[in-house]
KEMITI-222894 format. One record per atom (N, C-alpha, C): x, y, z; residue in three letters. Coordinates in steps of 0.05 Angstrom, whole numbers, padded with zeros to 5 digits, always signed. Layout:
XYZALA ...
END
This chain:
+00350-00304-02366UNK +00375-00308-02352UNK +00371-00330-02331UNK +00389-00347-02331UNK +00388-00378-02317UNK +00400-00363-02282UNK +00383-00368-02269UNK +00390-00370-02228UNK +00417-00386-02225UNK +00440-00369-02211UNK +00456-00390-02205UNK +00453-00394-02179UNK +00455-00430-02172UNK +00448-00430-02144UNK +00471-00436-02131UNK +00480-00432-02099UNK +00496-00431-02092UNK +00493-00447-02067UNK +00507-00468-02068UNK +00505-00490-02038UNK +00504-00479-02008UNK +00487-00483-01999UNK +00473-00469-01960UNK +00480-00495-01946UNK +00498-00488-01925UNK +00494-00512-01903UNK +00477-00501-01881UNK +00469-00524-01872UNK +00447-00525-01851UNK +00458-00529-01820UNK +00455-00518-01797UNK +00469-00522-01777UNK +00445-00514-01750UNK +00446-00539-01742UNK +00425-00538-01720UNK +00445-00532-01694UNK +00432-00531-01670UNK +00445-00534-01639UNK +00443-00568-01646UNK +00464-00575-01624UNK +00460-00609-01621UNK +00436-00622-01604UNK +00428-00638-01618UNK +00404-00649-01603UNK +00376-00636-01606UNK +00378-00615-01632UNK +00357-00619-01637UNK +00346-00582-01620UNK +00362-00579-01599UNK +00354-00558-01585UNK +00348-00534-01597UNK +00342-00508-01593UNK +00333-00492-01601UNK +00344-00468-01591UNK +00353-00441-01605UNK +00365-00423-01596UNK +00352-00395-01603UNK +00325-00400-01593UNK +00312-00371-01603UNK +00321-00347-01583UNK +00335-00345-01565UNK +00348-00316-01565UNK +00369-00308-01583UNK +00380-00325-01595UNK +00395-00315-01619UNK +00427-00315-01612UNK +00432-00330-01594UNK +00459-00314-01574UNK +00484-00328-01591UNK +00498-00316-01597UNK +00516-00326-01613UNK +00538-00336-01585UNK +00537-00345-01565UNK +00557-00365-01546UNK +00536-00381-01530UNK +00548-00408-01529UNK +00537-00427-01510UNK +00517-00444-01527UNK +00525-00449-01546UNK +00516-00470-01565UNK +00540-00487-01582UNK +00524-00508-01577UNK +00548-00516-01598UNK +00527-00530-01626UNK +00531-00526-01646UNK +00521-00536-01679UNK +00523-00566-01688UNK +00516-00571-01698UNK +00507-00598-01715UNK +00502-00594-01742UNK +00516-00606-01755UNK +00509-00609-01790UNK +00489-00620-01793UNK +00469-00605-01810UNK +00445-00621-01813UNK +00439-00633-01844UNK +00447-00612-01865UNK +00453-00621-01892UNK +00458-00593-01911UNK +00461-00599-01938UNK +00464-00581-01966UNK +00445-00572-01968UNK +00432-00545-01980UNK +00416-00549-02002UNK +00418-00527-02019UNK +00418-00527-02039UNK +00420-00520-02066UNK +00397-00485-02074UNK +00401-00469-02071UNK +00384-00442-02072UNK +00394-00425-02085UNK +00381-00410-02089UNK +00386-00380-02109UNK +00399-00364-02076UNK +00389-00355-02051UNK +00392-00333-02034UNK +00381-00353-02004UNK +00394-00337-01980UNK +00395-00342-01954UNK +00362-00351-01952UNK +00347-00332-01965UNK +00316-00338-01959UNK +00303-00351-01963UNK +00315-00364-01991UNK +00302-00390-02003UNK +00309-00414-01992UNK +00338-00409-01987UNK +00349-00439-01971UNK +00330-00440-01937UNK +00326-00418-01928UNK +00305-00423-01910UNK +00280-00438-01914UNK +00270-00430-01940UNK +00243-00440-01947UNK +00248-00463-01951UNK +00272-00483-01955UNK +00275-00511-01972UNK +00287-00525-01943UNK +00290-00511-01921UNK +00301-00537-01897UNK +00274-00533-01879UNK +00253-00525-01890UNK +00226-00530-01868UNK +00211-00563-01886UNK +00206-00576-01865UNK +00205-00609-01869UNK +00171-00600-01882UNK +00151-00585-01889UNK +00131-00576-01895UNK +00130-00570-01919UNK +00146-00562-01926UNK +00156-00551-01957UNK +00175-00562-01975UNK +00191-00581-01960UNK +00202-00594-01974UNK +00214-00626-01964UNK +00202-00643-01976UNK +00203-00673-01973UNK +00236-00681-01969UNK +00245-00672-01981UNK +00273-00687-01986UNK +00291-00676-01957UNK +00281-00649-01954UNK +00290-00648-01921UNK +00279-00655-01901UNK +00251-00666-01901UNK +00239-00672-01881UNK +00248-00703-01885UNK +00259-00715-01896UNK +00271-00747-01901UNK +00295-00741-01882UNK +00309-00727-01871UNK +00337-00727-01857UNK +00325-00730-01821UNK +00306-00725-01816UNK +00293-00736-01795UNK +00290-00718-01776UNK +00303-00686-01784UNK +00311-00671-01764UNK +00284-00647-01768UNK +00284-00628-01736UNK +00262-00617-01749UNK +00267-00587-01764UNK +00248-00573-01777UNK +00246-00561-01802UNK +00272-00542-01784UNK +00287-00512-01808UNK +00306-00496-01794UNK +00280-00469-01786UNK +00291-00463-01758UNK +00282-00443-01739UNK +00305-00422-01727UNK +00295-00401-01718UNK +00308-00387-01708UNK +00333-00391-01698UNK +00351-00375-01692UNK +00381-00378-01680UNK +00388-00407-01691UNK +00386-00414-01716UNK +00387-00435-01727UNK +00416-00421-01754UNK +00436-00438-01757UNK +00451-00427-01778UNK +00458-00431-01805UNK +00464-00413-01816UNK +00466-00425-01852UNK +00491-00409-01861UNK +00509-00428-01872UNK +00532-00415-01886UNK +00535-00427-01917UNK +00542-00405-01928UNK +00557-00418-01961UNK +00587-00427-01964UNK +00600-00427-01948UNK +00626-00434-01942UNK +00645-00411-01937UNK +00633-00387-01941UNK +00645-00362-01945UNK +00636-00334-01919UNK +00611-00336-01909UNK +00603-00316-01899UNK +00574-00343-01873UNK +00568-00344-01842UNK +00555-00346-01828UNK +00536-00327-01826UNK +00510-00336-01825UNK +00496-00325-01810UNK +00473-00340-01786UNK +00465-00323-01780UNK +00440-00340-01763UNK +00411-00325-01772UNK +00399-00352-01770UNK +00365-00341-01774UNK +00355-00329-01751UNK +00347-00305-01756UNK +00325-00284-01736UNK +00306-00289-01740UNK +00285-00270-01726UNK +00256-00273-01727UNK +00246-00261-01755UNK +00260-00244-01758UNK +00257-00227-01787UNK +00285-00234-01801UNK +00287-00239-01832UNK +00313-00243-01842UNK +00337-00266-01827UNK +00365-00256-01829UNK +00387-00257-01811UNK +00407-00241-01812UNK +00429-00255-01783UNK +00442-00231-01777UNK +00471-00248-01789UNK +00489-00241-01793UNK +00503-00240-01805UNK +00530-00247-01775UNK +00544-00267-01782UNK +00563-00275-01750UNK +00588-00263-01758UNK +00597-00249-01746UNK +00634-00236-01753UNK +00649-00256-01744UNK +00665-00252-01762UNK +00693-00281-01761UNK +00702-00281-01736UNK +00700-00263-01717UNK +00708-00251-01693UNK +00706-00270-01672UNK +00675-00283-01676UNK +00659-00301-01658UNK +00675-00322-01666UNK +00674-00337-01640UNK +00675-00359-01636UNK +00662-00388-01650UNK +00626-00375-01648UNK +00611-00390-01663UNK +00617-00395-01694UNK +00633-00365-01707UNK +00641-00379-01737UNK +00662-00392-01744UNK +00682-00386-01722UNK +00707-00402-01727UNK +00696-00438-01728UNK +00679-00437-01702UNK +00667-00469-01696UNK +00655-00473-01733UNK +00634-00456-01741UNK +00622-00468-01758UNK +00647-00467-01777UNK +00662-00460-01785UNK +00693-00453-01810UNK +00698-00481-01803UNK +00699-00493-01785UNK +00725-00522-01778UNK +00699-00531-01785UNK +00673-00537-01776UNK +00650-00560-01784UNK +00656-00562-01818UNK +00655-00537-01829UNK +00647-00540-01861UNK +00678-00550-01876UNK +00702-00547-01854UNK +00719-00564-01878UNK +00719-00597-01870UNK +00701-00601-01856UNK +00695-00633-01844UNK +00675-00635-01871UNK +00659-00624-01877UNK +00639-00625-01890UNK +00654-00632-01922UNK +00669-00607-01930UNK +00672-00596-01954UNK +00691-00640-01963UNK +00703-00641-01940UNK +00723-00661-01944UNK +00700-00680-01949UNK +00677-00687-01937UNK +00664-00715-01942UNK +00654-00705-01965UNK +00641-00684-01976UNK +00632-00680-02006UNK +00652-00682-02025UNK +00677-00677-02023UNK +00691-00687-02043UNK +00707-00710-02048UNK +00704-00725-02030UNK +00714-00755-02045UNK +00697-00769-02058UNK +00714-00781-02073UNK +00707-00790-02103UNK +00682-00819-02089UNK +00671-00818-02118UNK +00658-00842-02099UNK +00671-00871-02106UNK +00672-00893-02088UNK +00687-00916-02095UNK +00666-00930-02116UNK +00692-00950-02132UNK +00686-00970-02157UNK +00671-00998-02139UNK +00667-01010-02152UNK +00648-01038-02140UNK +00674-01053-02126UNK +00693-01059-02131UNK +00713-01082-02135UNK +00724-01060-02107UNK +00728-01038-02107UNK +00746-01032-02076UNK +00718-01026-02054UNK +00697-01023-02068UNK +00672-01028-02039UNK +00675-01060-02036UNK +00671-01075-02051UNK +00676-01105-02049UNK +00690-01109-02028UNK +00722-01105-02038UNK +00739-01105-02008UNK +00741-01097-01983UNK +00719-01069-01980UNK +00721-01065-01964UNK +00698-01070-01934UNK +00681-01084-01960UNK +00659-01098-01938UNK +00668-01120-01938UNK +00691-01135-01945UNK +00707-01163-01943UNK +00721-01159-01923UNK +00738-01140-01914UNK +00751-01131-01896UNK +00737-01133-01868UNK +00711-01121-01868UNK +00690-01110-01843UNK +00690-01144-01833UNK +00691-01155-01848UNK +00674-01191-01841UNK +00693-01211-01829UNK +00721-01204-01833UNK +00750-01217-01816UNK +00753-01213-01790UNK 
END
């Protein structure tokens, strides 16, 4: 039976900061990137820059505690053990709900043809 994987976004504090008491107010998030997993635990294992190259290429460092991951459907935050799971209630998921349709919108446009990138680095140069 084939794993279906299901897209994890990555969501740091801004600047890199760190939120190991876990506090779900008085942070604000940063998109850090996708990645592609079977479960919450694996997508943990694939945003540590140690274990996986292609995230440690985004320049940011590996995901840690009070650190957040959503599938577009359900928040949580990483604990010391597992995570906890953010109620729509919070503040912090509404914030992350509006980040991921910023997100969802740059993943789905189409990508441009040669002839309208052409123009549009013709444009930049006027």
């Amino acid at each position: 039976m084939e794993t279906q994987l299901k897209q994890f976004n990555i969501y740091h504090p801004v600047g890199g900061n760190m939120n190991h008491e876990c506090s779900l107010e008085g942070y604000t998030y940063e998109f850090i990137g996708s990645i592609k997993s079977e479960n919450l635990v694996r997508s943990f294992y694939l945003s540590q820059n140690n274990f996986n190259p292609a995230y440690a290429k985004l320049g940011k460092r590996s995901t840690s505690v009070g650190d957040i991951v959503s599938d577009g459907k359900t928040v949580h935050m990483y604990q010391s053990m597992g995570t906890k799971k953010v109620p729509s209630k919070e503040s912090l998921y509404t914030m992350i709900m509006e980040l991921e349709k910023d997100v969802i919108d740059i993943l789905s446009i189409p990508p441009l043809d040669d002839e309208t990138m052409d123009q549009l680095l013709d444009n930049c140069y006027e």
